[in-house]
N, C-alpha and C positions, 0 to 999 in steps of 0.2 A: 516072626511074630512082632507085631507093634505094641507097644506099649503105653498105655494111654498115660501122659504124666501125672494127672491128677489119682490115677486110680495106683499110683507106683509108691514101694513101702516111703522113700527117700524125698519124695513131693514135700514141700514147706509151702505154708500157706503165708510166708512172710516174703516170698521169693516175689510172687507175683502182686502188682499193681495194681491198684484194685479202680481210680480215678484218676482223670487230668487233672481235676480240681488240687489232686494233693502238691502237686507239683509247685515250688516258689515263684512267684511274678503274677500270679493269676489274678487280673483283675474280675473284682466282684461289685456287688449292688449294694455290697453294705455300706451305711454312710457313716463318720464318724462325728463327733459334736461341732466337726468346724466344715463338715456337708463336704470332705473327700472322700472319693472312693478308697476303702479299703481294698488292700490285696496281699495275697498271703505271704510272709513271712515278715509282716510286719509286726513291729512289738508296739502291744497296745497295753494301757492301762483300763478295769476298771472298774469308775468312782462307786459305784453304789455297793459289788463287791468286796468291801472292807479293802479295795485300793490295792489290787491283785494283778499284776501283769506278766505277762508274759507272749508268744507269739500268737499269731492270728492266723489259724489255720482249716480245711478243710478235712472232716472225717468222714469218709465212705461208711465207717462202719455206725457210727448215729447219723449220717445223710444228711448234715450240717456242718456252720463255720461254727466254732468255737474258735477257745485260748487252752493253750497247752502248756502244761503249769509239770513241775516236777518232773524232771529227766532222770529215767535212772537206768537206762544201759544207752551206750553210744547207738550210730546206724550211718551209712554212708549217705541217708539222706536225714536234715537235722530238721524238717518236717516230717516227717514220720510220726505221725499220732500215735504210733505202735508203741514209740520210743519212751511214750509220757504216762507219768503214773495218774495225772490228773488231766480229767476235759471237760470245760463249762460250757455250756452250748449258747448260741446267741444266735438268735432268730433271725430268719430273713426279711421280715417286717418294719425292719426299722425301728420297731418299737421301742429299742433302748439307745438309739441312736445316740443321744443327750449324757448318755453314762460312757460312750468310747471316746475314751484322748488315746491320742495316736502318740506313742513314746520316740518311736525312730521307725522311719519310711526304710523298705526292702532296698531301695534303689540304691 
């Protein structure tokens, strides 16, 4: 008998990946206030936030880039939205473009 994994008592829903997007190096559309493309694992500040920084990353589970603020259990991947107690979302519109300073580039 086969065993379907998701339907198994032992299935973790953290085991599986849920996007590419999560993944570090992803370039994206987002601009930042000096017109680079952001990409995730980048550490961003920002200004309009009461000057909040932290990574810049992709969550599948709100289906946007935010900043992921407050770590509070490890993970072998240190993007893991999973991992952070906090996530401020920031639109794919560019609309806050002017409020991201880019702190230190992934590369």
């Amino acid at each position: 008998m086969i065993i379907n994994r998701r339907n198994s008592r032992n299935y973790r829903r953290s085991d599986v990946s849920r996007d590419r997007r999560e993944n570090p190096g992803v370039m994206t559309t987002i601009l930042d206030c000096d017109g680079n493309n952001l990409i995730t694992g980048d550490i961003i500040q920002l200004v309009n936030n009461e000057y909040e920084t932290g990574l810049f990353a992709y969550s599948a589970y709100n289906k946007c880039y935010g900043l992921l603020r407050g770590c509070w259990y490890g993970s072998k991947n240190p993007l893991d939205p999973r991992c952070y107690g906090k996530f401020i979302k920031i639109p794919n519109d560019n609309g806050m473009r002017m409020n991201i300073k880019r702190v230190n580039s992934y590369n």
